[in-house]
VEXBA-122394 format. One record per residue: residue in three letters; x, y, z of N, C-alpha, C, O, CB in turn. Coordinates in steps of 0.02 Angstrom, whole numbers, padded with zeros to 5 digits, always signed. Each point is the difference from the previous one (the first is absolute). Glycine has a CB too. Example, Ala and Ser with C-alpha at 12.3 -4.5 7.8 and 13.67 -1.06 7.14 Angstrom:
2
Ala+00660-00284+00390-00045+00059+00000+00045+00060+00000+00052-00001+00033-00147-00058+00029/Ser+00077+00112-00098+00042+00059+00003-00039+00055+00037+00025+00055+00008+00034-00087-00116/
REM end
This chain:
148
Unk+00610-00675+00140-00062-00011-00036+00015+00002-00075+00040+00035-00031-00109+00015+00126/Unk+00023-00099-00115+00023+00009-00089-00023+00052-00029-00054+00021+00021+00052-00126-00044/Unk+00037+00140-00035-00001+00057-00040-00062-00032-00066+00009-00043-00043+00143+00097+00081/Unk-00215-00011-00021-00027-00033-00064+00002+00069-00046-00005+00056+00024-00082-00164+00031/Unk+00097+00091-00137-00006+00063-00031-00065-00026-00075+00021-00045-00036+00140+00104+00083/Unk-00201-00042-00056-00048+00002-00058-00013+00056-00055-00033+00052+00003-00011-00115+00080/Unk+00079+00035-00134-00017+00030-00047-00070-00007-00035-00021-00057-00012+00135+00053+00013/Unk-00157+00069-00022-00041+00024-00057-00006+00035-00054-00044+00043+00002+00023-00062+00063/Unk+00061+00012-00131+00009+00068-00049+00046+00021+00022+00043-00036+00025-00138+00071-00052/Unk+00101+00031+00024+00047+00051+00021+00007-00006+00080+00045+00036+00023-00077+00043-00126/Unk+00002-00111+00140+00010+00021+00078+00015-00060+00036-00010-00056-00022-00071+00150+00021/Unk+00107-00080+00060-00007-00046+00037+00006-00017+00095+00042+00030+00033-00011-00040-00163/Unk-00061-00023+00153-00004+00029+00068+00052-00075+00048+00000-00061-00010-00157+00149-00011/Unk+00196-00040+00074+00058-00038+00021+00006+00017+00069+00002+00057+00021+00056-00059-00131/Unk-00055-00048+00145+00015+00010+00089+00078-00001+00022+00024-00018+00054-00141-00051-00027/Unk+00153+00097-00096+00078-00016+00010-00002+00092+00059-00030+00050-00016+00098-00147-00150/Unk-00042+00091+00203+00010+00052+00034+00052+00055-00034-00022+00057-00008-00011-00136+00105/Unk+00114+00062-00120+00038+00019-00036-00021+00015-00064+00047-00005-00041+00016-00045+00109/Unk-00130+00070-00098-00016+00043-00050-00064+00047+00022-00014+00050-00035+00065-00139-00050/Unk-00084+00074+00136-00041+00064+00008+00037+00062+00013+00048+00000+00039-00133-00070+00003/Unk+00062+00131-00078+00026+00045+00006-00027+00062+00043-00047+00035-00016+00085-00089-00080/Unk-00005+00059+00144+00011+00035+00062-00027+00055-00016-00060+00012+00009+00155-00058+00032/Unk-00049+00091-00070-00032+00053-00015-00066+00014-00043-00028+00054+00009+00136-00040+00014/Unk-00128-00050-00060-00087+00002-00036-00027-00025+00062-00027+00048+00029+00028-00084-00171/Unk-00004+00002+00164-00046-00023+00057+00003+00054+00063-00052+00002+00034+00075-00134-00071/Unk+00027+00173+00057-00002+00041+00049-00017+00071-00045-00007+00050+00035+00094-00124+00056/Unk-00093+00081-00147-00019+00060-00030-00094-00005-00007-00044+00043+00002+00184-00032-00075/Unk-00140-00064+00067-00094-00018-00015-00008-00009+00062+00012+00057+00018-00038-00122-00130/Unk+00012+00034+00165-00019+00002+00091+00007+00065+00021-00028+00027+00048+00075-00139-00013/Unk-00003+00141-00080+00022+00065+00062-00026+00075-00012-00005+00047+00040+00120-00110-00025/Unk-00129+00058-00083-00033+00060-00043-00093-00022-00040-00050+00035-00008+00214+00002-00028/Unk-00153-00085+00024-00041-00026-00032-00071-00062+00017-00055-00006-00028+00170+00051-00025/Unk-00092-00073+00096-00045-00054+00045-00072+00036+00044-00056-00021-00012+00186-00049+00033/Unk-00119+00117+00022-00048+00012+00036-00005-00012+00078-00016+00037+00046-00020-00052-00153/Unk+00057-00050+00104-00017-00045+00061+00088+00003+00029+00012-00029+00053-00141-00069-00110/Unk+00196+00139+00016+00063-00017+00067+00027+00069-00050+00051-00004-00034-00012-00170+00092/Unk-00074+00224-00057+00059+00048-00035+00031+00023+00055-00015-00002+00060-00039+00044-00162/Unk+00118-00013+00060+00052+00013+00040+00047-00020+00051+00034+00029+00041-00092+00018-00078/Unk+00041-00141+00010+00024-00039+00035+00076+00010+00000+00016+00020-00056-00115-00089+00037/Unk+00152+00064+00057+00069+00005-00022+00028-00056-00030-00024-00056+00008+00037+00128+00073/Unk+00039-00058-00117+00026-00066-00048+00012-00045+00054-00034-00052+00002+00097+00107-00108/Unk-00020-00043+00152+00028-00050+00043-00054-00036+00013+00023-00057+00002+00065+00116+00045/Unk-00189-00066-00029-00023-00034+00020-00018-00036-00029-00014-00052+00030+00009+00101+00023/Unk-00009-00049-00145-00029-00010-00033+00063-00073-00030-00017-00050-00032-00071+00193+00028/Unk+00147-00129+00022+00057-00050-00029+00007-00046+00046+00015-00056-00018+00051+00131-00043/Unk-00079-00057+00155-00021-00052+00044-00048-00028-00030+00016-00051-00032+00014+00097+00126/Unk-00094-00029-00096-00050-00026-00017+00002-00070-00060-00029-00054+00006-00006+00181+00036/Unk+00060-00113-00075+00044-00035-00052+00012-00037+00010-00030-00044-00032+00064+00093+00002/Unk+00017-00075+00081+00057-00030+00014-00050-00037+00051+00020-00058+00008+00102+00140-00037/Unk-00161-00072+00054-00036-00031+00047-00060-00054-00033-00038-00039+00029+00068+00152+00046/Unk-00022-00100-00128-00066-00032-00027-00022-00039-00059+00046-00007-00041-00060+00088+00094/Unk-00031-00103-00067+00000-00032-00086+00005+00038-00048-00058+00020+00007-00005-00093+00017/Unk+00083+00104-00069-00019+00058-00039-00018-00019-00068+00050-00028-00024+00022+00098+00090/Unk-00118-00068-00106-00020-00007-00081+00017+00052-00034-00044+00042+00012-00044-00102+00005/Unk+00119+00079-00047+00033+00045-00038-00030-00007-00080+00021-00046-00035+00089+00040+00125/Unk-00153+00047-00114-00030-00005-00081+00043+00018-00028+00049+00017+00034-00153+00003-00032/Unk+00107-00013-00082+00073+00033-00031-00038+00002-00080-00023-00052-00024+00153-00013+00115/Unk-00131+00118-00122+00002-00001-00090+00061+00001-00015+00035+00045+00022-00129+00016-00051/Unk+00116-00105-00007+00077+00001-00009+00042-00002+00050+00014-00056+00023-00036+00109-00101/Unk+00042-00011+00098+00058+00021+00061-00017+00059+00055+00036+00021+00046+00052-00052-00139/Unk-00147+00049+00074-00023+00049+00053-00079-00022+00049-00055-00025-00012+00123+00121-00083/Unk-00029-00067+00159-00048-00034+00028-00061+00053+00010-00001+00057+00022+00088-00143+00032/Unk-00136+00045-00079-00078+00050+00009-00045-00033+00044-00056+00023+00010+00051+00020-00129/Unk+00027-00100+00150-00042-00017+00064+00004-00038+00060+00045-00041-00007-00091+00057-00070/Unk+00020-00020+00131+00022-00028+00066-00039-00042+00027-00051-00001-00035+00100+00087+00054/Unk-00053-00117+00019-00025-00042+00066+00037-00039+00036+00027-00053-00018-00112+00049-00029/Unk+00088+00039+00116+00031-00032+00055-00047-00047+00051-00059+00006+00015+00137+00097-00027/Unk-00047-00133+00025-00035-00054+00084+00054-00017+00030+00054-00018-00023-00155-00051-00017/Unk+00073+00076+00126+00030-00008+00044-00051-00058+00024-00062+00005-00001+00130+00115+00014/Unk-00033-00171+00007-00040-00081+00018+00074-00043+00043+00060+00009-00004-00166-00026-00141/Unk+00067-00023+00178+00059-00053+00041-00014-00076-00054+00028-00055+00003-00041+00111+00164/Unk-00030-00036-00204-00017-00060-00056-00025-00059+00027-00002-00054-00029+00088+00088-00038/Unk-00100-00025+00107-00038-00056+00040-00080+00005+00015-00037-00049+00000+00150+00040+00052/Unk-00130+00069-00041-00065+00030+00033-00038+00061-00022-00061-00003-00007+00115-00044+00092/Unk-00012+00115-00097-00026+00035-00020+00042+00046-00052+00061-00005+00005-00130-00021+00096/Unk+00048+00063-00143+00039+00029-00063-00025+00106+00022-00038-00007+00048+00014-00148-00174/Unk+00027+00211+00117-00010+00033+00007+00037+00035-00096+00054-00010-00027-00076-00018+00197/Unk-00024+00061-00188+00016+00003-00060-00018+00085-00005-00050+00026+00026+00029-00168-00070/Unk+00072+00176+00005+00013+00069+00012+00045+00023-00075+00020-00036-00046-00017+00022+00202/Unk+00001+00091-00145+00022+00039-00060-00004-00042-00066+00045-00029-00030+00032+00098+00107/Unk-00138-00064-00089+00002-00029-00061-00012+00058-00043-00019+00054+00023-00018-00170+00010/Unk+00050+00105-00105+00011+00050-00044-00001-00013-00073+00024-00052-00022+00033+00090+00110/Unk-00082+00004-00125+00004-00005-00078+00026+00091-00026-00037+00048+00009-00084-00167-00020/Unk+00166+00121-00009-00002+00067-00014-00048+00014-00059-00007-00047-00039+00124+00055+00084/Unk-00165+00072-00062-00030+00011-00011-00034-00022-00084-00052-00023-00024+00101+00087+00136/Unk+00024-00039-00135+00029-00023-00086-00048-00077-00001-00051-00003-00034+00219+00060+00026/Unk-00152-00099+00038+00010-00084-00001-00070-00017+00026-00015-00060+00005+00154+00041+00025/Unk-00183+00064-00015-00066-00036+00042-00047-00019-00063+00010+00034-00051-00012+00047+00178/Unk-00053-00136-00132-00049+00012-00008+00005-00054-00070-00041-00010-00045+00022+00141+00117/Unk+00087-00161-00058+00005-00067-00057+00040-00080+00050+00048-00036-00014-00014+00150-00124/Unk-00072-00115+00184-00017-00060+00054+00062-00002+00016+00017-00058-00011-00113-00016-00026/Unk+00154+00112+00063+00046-00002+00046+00000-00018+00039+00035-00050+00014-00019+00098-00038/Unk-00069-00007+00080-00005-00028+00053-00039-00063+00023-00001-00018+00059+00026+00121-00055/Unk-00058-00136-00053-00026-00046-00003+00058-00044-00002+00011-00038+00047-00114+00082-00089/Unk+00143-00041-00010+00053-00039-00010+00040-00020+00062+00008-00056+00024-00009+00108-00131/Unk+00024+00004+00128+00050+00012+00073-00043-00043+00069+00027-00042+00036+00022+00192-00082/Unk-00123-00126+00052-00026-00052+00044+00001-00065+00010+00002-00031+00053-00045+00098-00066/Unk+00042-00086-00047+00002-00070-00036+00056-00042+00052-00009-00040+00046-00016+00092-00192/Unk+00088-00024+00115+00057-00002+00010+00026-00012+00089+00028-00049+00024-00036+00122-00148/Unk-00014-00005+00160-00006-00005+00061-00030-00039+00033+00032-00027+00045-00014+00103-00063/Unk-00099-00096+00005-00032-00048+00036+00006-00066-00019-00034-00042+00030-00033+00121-00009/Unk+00110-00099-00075-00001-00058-00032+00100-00012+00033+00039-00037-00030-00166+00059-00106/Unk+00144+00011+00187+00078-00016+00006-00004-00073+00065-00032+00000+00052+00090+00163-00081/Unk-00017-00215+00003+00002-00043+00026+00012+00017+00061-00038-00036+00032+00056-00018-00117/Unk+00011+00087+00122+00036+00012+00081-00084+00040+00028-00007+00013+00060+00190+00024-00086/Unk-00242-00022-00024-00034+00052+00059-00061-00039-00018-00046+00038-00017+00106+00101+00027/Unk-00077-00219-00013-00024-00042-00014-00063-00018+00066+00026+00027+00048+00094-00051-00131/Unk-00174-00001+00103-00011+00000+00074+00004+00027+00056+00000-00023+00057+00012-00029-00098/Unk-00007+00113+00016+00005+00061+00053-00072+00000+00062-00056+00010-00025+00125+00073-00092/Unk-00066-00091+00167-00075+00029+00035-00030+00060-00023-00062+00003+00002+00098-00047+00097/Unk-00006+00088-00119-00009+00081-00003+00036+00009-00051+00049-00035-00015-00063+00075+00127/Unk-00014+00024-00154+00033+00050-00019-00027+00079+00007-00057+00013-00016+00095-00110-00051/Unk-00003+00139+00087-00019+00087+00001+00009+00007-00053+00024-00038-00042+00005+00089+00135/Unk-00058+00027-00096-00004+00041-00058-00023+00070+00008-00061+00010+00002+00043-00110-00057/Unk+00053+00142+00060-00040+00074-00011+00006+00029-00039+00054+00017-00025-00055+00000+00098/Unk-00074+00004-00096+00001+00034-00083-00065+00037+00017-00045-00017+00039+00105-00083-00138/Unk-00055+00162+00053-00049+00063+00011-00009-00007-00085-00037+00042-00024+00084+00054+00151/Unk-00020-00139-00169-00016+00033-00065-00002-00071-00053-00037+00014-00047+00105+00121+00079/Unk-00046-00188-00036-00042-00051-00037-00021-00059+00044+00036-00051+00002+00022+00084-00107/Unk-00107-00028+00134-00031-00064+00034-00007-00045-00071+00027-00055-00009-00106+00115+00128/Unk+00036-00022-00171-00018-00064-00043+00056-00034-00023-00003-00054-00030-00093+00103-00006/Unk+00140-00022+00050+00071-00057-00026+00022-00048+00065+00031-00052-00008+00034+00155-00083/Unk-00074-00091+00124+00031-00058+00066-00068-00047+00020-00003-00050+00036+00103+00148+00034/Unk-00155-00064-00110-00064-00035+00031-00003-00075-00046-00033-00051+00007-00044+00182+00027/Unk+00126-00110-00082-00003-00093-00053+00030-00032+00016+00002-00054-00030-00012+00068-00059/Unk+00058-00004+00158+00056-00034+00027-00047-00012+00064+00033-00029+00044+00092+00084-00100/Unk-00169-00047+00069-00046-00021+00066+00015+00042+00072-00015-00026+00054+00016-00100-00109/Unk+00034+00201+00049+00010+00052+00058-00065-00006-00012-00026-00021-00052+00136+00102+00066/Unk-00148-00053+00055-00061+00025+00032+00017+00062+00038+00058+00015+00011-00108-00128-00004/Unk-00019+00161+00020+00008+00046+00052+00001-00057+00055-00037-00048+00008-00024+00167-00058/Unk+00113-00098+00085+00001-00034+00071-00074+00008+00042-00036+00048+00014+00173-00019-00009/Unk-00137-00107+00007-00080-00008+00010-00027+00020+00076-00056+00022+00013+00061-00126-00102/Unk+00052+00091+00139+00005+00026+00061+00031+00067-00001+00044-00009-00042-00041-00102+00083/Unk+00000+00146-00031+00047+00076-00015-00024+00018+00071+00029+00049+00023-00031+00002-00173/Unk-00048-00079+00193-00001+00023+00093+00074-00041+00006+00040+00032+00034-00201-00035+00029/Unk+00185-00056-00088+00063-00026+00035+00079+00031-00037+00055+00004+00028-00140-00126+00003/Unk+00069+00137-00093+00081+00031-00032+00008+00066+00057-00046+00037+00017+00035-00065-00183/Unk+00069+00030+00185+00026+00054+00015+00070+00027-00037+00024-00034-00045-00088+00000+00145/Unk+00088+00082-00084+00064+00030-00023+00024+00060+00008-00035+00050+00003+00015-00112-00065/Unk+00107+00061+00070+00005+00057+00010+00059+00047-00054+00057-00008-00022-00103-00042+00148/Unk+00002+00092-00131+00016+00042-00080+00011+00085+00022-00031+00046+00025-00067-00139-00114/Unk+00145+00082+00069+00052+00095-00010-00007+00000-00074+00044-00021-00037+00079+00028+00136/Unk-00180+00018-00123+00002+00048-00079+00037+00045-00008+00002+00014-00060-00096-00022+00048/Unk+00136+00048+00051+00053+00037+00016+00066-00003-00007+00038+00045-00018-00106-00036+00070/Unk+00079-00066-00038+00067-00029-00003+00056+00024-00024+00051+00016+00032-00109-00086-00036/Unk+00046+00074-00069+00036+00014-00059+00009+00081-00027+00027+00023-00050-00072-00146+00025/Unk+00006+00158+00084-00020+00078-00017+00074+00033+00026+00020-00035+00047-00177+00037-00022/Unk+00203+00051-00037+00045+00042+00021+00002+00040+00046+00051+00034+00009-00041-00048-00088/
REM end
């Protein structure tokens, strides 16, 4: 898949896999996220390796994330997304959405997921809804997982 990278100012956001950095991204999911602490590194670098990853960056450090897992044909499932705290609240994540839903490979999707407990109004300009059937979603979820 092609490597797209976009520069803005000082930052810039890149699906090159060989610069997201492992360890910021398994230090923020794992202490800091909410939704996978204490995830172990090892799952979090599968995870990786398994998937699209958007990697934000000021300069050379990375302060933000969004992954999707999709067969690019049908459906996209979009997860750990992130702004570290410093960096919120001057359209990052606006930016980074942009970016993600505008990637040529996740184009015509039937579907996309999303679980979020904390900015609907940001995925709601990208057209996520509450799932309108929720008698038909099912799933099966270990909140546990990651516990010792």
């Amino acid at each position: 898949m092609e490597i797209i990278q976009q520069s803005f100012g000082e930052y810039f956001i890149t699906t090159d896999k060989s610069k997201m950095d492992l360890v910021a991204i398994h230090d923020f999911l794992s202490k800091h996220s909410g939704w996978s602490n204490n995830i172990p590194f090892n799952k979090v670098k599968t995870s990786i390796d398994n998937s699209l990853n958007f990697g934000l960056f000021h300069l050379d450090k990375q302060i933000g994330f969004a992954r999707v897992i999709s067969d690019f044909s049908t459906i996209a499932y979009l997860g750990d997304i992130y702004i570290l705290d410093t960096y919120r609240g001057q359209g990052l994540s606006k930016k980074l959405m942009d970016i993600v839903m505008n990637h040529p490979n996740l184009q015509g999707l039937r579907r996309w997921i999303l679980l979020t407990s904390t900015a609907d109004w940001l995925y709601e300009k990208y057209g996520f809804t509450k799932v309108p059937k929720p008698e038909i979603y099912m799933e099966l979820f270990n909140p546990t997982v990651y516990k010792k």
